[in-house]
VOPAVEX-695144 format. One line per 8 residues: number of its first residue (from 1); their letters; for each residue x, y, z of C-alpha. Coordinates in steps of 0.001 Angstrom, whole numbers, plus 524288, in hexadecimal, padded with zeros to 5 digits. Layout:
NUM	a	X,Y,Z ~ ...;
//
This chain:
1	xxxxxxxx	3B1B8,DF05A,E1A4B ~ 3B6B6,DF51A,E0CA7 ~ 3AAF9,DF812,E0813 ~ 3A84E,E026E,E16F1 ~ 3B476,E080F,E135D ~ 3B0C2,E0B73,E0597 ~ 3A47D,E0F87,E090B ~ 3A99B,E18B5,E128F;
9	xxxxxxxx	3B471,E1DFE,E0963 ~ 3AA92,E208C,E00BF ~ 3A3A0,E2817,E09ED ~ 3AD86,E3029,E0E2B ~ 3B0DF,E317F,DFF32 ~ 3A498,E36FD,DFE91 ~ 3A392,E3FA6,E09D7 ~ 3B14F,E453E,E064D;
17	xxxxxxxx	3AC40,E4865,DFA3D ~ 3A009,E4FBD,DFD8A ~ 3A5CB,E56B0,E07BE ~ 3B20C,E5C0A,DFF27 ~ 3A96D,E615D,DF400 ~ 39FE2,E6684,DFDE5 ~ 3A8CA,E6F43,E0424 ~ 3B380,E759A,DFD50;
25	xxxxxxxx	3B718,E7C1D,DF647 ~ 3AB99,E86CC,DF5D2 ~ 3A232,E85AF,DED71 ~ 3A558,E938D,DE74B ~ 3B3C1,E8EBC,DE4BF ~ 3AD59,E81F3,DDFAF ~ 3A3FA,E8A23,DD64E ~ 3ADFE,E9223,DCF04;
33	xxxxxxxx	3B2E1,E8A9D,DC675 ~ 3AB35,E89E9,DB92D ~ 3A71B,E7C1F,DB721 ~ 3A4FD,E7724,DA8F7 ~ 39578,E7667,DA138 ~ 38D02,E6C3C,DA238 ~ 392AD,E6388,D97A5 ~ 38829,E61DF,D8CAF;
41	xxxxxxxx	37E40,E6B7E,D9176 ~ 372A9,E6E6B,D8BFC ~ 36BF8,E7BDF,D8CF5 ~ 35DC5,E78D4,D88B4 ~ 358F9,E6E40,D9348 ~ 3621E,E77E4,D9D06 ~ 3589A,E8377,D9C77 ~ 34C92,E86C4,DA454;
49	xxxxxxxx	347DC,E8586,DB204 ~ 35155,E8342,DBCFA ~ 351E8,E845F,DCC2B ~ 35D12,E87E8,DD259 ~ 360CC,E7F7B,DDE16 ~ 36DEF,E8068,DE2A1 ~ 376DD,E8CAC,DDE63 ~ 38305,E93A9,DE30A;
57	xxxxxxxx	381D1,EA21A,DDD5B ~ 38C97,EAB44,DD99D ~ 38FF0,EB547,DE404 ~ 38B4B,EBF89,DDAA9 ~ 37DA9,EBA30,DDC54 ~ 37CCE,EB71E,DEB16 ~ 36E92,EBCE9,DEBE8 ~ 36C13,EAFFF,DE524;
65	xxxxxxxx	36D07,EA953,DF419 ~ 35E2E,EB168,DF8A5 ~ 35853,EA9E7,DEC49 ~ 34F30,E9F51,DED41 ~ 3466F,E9907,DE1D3 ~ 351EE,E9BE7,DD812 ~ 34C94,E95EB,DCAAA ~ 35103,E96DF,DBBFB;
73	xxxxxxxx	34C05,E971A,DAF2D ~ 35599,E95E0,DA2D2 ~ 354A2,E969E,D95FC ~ 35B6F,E9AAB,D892D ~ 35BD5,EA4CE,D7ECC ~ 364D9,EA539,D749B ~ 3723B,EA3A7,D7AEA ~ 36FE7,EA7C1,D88F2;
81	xxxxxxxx	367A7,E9F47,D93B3 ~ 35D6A,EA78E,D9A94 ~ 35B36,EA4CF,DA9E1 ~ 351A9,EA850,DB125 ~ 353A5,EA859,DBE61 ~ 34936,EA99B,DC93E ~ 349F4,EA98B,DD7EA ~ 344BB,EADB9,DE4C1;
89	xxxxxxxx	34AF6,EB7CE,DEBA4 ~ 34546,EBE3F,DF9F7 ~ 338CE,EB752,DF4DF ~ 3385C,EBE8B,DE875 ~ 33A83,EB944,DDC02 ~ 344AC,EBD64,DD1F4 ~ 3477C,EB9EA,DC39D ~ 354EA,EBB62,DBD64;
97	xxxxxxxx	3580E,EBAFB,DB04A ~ 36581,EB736,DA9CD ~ 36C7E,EB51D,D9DBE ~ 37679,EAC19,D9B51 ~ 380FF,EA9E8,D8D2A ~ 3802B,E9BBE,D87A0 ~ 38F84,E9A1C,D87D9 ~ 38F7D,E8C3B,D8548;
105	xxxxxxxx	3892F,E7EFF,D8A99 ~ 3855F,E8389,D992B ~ 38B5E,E8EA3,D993E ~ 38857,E9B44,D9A3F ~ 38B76,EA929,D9CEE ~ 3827C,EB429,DA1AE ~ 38390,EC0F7,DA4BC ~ 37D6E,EC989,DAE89;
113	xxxxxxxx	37BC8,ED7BA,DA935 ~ 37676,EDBEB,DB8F6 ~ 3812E,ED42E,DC096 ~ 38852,EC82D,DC0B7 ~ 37CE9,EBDC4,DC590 ~ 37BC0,EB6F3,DB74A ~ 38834,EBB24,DB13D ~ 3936B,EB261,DAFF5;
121	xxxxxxxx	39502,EA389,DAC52 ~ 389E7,E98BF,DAE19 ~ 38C1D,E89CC,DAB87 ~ 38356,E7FF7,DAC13 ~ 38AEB,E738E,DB1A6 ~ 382B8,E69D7,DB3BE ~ 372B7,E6792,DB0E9 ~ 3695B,E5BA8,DACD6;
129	xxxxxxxx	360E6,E66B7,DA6F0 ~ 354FF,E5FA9,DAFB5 ~ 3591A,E600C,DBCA1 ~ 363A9,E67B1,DBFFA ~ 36DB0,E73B7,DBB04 ~ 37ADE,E761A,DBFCF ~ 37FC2,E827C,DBB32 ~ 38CC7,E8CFF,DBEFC;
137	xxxxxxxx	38F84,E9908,DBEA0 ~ 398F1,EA51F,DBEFB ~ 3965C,EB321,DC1B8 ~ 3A540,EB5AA,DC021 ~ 3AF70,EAED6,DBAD1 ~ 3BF12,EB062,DC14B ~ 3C7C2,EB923,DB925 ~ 3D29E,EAF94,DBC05;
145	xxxxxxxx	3CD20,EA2A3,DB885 ~ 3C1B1,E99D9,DB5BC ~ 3BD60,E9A39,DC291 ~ 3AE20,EA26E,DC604 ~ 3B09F,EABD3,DD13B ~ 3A01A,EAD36,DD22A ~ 39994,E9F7E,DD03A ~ 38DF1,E9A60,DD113;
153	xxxxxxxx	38625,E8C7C,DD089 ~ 37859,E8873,DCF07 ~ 36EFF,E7CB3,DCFF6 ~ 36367,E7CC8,DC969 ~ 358CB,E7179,DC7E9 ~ 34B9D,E7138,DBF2D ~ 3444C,E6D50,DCAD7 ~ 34194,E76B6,DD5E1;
161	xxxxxxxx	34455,E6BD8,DDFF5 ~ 351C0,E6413,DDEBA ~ 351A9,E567D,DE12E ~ 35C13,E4D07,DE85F ~ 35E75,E48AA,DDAE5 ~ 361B4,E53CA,DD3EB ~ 36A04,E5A5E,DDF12 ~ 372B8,E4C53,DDE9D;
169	xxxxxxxx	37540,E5056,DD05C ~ 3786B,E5FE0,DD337 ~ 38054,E5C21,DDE3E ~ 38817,E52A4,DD455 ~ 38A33,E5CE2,DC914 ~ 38EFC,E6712,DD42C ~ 398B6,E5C3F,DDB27 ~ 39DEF,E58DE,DCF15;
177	xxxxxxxx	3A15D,E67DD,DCA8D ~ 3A2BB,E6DC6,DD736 ~ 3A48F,E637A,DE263 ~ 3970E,E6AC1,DE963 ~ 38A91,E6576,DEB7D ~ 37DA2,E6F79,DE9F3 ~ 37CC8,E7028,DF9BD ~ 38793,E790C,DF7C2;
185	xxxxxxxx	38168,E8225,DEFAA ~ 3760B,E8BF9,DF468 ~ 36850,E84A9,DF387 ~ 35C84,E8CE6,DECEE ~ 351CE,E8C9E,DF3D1 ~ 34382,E8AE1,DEB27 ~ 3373A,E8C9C,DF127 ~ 32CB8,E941D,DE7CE;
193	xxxxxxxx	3344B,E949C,DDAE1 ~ 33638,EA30F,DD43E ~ 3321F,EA3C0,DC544 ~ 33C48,EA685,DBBC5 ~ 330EE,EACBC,DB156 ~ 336FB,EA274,DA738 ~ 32DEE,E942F,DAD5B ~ 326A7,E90F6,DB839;
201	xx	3302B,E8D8D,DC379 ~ 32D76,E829F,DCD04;
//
């Protein structure tokens, strides 16, 4: 009889749980506070090919919700990461270049000379460098505290298809710093990958 009650407690425990840090607060209120770096990151086995998966974009980029087939290539030169970014858009295909500052272990700044798409604040949070990236971002920063009043999150993975595996260990990272799982961000949809012009995609 003990042990039914436990298990029941637990399950309500449980179903408490998921429930509270799948609903509220919003995900945009969740999203705007800066969270810290990756502790001990390492640039090098961080760069190259990446497909995003899962993303909430910044409301200065909400064209970003018509793209499917949204890939990335980056890599470095000097003190700035390169990305490329490629994706599908009305059926065509687009590439995007941007430049980002090396500010200090994953983190960067960037700044977009046409609007503010790239510009702002980029962290990486959490990555295996195999697998999965984690990264955040902000177009605009509060003038009134260290809060972002234009965030923005994505998901990338080295494999064009994510498996149950890998989206148990996403979903982790983005419980533990936000309280959300990925169902709660906006799912990219691949079909025919774009090319970036930097490596064969797909």
């Amino acid at each position: 009889m003990a042990f039914k009650a436990l298990v029941v407690l637990a399950f309500l425990a449980f179903t408490y749980g998921q429930l509270y840090w799948e609903s509220s607060p919003d995900v945009t209120e969740r999203l705007k506070i800066p969270p810290v770096p990756m502790p001990g990151f390492n640039l090098l086995p961080w760069l190259g090919q990446w497909f995003y998966q899962y993303l909430k974009v910044p409301c200065s980029w909400a064209i970003a919700a018509e793209f499917t087939d949204f890939t990335h290539f980056t890599e470095v030169e000097g003190q700035n990461v390169i990305n490329h970014d490629a994706m599908r858009n009305r059926g065509v295909c687009n590439t995007v270049t941007s430049i980002f500052s090396i500010t200090g272990p994953g983190e960067f700044i960037g700044k977009d000379v046409v609007g503010n798409n790239w510009s702002g604040r980029l962290i990486v949070v959490a990555t295996d460098y195999k697998s999965f990236s984690v990264t955040w971002g902000c177009t605009k920063m509060s003038e009134f505290d260290n809060r972002c009043e234009d965030s923005y999150v994505f998901i990338k993975t080295r494999q064009l298809r994510t498996s149950a595996r890998v989206l148990r260990r996403i979903d982790m990272v983005l419980r533990d710093l936000w309280g959300i799982s990925a169902r709660r961000l906006t799912k990219m949809p691949h079909g025919r990958p774009c090319s970036s012009g930097r490596k064969k995609m797909g």
